[in-house]
Structures are given as structure tokens and as C-alpha cells.
C-alpha positions as CSV (number, residue, x, y, z in Angstrom):
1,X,0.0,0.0,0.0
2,X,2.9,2.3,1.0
3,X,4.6,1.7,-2.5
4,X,1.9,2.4,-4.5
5,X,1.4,6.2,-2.4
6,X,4.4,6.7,-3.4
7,X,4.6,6.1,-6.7
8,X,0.9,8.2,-7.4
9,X,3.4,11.1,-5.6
10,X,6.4,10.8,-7.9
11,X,3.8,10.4,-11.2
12,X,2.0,13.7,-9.4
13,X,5.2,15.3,-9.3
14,X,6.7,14.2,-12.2
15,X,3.8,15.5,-14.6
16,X,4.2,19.3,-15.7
17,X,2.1,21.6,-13.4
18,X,-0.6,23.7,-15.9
19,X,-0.2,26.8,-13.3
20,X,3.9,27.0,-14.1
21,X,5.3,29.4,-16.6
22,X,8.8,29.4,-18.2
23,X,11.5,31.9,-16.7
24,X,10.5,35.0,-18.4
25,X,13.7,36.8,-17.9
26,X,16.4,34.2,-17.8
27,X,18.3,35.9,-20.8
28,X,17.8,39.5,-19.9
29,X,19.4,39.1,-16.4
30,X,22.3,42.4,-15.9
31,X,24.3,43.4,-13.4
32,X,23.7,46.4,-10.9
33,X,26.2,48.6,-10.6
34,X,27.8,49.6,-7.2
35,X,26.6,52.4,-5.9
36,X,26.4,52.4,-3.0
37,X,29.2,54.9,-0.6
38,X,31.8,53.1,1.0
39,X,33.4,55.1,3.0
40,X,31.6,54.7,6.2
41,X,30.5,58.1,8.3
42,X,30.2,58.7,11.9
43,X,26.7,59.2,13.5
44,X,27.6,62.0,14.8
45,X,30.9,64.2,14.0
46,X,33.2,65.0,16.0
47,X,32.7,68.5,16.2
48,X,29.2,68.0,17.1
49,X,29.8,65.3,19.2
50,X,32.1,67.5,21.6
51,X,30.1,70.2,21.3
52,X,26.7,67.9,22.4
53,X,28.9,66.1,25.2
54,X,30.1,69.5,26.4
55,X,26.5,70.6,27.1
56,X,25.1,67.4,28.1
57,X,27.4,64.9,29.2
58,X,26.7,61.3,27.9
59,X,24.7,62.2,25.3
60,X,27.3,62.0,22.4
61,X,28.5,58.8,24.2
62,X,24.6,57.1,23.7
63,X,24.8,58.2,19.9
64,X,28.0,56.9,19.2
65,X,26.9,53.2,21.1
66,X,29.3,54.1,24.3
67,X,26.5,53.5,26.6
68,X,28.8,52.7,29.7
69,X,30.9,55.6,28.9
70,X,27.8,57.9,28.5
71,X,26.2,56.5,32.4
72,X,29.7,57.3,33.8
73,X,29.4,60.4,32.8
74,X,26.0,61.0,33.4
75,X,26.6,59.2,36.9
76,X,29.5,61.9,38.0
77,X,27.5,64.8,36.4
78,X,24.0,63.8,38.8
79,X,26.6,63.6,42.0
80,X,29.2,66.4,41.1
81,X,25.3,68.2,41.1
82,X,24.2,67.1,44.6
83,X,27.1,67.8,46.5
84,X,27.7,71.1,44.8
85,X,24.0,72.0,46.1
86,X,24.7,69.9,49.6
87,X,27.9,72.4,49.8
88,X,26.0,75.5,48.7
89,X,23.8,74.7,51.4
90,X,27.0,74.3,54.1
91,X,28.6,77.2,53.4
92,X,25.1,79.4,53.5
93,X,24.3,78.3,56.6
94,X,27.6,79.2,58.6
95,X,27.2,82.3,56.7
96,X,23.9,82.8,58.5
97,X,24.8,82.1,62.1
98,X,28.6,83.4,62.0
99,X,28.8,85.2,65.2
100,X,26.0,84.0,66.8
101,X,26.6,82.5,69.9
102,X,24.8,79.8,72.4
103,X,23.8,80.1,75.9
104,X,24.9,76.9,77.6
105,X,23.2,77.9,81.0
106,X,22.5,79.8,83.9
107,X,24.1,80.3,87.3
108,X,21.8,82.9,88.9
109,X,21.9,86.4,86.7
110,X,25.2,85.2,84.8
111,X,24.8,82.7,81.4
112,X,27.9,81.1,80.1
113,X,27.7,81.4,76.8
114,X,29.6,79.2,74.4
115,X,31.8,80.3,71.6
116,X,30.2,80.8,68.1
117,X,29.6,77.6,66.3
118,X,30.7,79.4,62.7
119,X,34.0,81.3,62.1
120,X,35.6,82.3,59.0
121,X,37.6,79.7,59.2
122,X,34.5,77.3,58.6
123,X,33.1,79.4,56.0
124,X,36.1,79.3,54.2
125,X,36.5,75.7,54.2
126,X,33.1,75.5,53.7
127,X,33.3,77.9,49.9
128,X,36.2,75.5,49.5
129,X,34.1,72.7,48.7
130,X,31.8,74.7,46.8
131,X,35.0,75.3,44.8
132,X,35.5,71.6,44.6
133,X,32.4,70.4,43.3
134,X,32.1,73.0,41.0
135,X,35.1,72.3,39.5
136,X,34.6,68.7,38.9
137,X,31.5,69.3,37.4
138,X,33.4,71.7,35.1
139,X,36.1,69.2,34.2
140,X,33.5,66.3,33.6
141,X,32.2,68.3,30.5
142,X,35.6,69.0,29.3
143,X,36.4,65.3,29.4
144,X,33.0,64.3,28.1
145,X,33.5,66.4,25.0
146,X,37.0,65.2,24.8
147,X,36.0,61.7,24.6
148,X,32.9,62.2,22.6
149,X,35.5,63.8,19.9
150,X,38.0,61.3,19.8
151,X,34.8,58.4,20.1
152,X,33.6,59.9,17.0
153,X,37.2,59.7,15.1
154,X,37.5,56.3,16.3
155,X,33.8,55.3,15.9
156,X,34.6,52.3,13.4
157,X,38.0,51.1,14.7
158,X,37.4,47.7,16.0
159,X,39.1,47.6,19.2
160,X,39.1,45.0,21.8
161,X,40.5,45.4,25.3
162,X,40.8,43.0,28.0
163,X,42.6,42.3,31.3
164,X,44.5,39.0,31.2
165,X,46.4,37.2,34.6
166,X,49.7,36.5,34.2
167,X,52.3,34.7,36.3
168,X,54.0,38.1,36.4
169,X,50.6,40.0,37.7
170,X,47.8,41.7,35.7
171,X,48.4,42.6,31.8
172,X,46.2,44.7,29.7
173,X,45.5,43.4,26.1
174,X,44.3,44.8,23.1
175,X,43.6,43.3,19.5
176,X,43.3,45.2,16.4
177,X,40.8,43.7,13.8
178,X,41.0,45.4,10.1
């Protein structure tokens, strides 16, 4: 029973199908040519990419597929902003109370009083870390547009970097594929 299935398949097959028409362009067949670029382009360039880093730190990174890059620098820019604020807030409020002083207690008519909490000394240090912060927010979009310009140079260099043990210690590799 099987065999004879199988041979009302292959006569099935083997007969010429009434829907099927003959190649219609089998001798007019030509060749495209190339035209598409090949020189490849950045997302972004570099000049924009520095210039969109220096505002906004990260963002050139995201565009240009550095997306660890771009939360480290987004990650320094969100804390550099807090502690310049926390800072602010520091030095303002020794500012504020400067000279003033506390009464501890009170022995009859007489209050010992004890020495200002504030002195310039404090608000000083204090307009020093305002300083700080400020300036590490400052250098975090220099070196975000820095890298965001040489990313965008580099975008298409295939690069990769790894950390390798050694008998010796630690050794940092890198392989070059062209």
C-alpha cells in the first residue's frame, strides 16, 4: 500500500504543473552597478559630538553606542550636582549664624555662653568645597567632550580590550581587527 502512495506522488510530481510558466527573464538578467558609498560616516561628527557632550554629558556617548561611557558620565555629572548643592547649602548656613553665639546655662543672673559655632575659618572651608564640586563638574564636560570627539574619530576602529592574569601579575590586552 505504501509503495503504490508513493509512486501516485512521484507520477503527481513528475507531470508538468498547468499553473507554471517558463522563466520569463532568464536571458535578460544584468548586473547592478555599485553604488552604494563606501566610505563609512560617523553618527555623529566629531565636532558636534564635543560640542553635544560639552552641554550634556553622555549624550554623544549614547549616539556613538558608548552606553557605559555615557552612564559614567552622566553618573559623575548627577553627583558632582548634589554635593555642589549639599555644599552651597553648608557654606550658606555658617554664613547665617557666624557670630552668633549659644547660651549653655544659667548660674543665677550670669549665662555662660559658648563660643560661636561658625567662624571664617569654617566658612572658608566650607566655599572651599563649593569650589571643589564646582570644579569637577566643570572638568567632567571637558572630558566628556574630549571623549565624545575622539569616540567619534574612532567610531569604526574595532578595538578590543581585556585584562588577562599572568604569572607576572595583571596585563592589559588589546587586539586590532581590520
Amino acid at each position: 500500500m505504501n509503495i503504490l502512495k508513493t509512486l501516485i506522488a512521484v507520477a503527481i510530481l513528475a507531470a508538468p504543473l498547468a499553473a507554471q510558466r517558463p522563466d520569463s527573464i532568464s536571458g535578460r538578467i544584468t548586473t547592478i552597478p555599485n553604488t552604494v558609498d563606501t566610505t563609512l560616516k560617523p553618527p555623529i561628527s566629531p565636532r558636534r559630538a564635543f560640542f553635544y557632550s560639552f552641554l550634556a554629558p553622555g549624550y554623544s556617548q549614547t549616539r556613538l553606542g558608548r552606553h557605559k561611557a555615557a552612564a559614567a558620565f552622566m553618573l559623575v555629572e548627577a553627583i558632582s550636582i548634589g554635593m555642589l548643592h549639599e555644599s552651597a547649602a553648608d557654606a550658606h548656613e555658617a554664613r547665617r549664624f557666624v557670630d552668633d553665639s549659644i547660651v549653655q546655662s544659667y548660674q543665677g543672673t550670669a549665662a555662660t555662653i559658648q563660643d560661636p559655632r561658625f567662624t571664617s575659618r569654617e566658612i572658608r572651608s566650607r566655599d572651599a568645597h563649593v569650589e571643589d564640586w564646582a570644579a569637577l563638574l566643570v572638568a567632567n564636560h571637558l572630558f566628556a567632550g574630549a571623549d565624545a570627539f575622539v569616540a567619534a574619530h574612532l567610531w569604526d576602529v574595532p578595538v578590543k580590550l581585556g585584562l588577562r592574569m599572568t604569572p607576572r601579575g595583571t596585563a592589559l590586552t588589546a587586539s586590532l581587527r581590520r
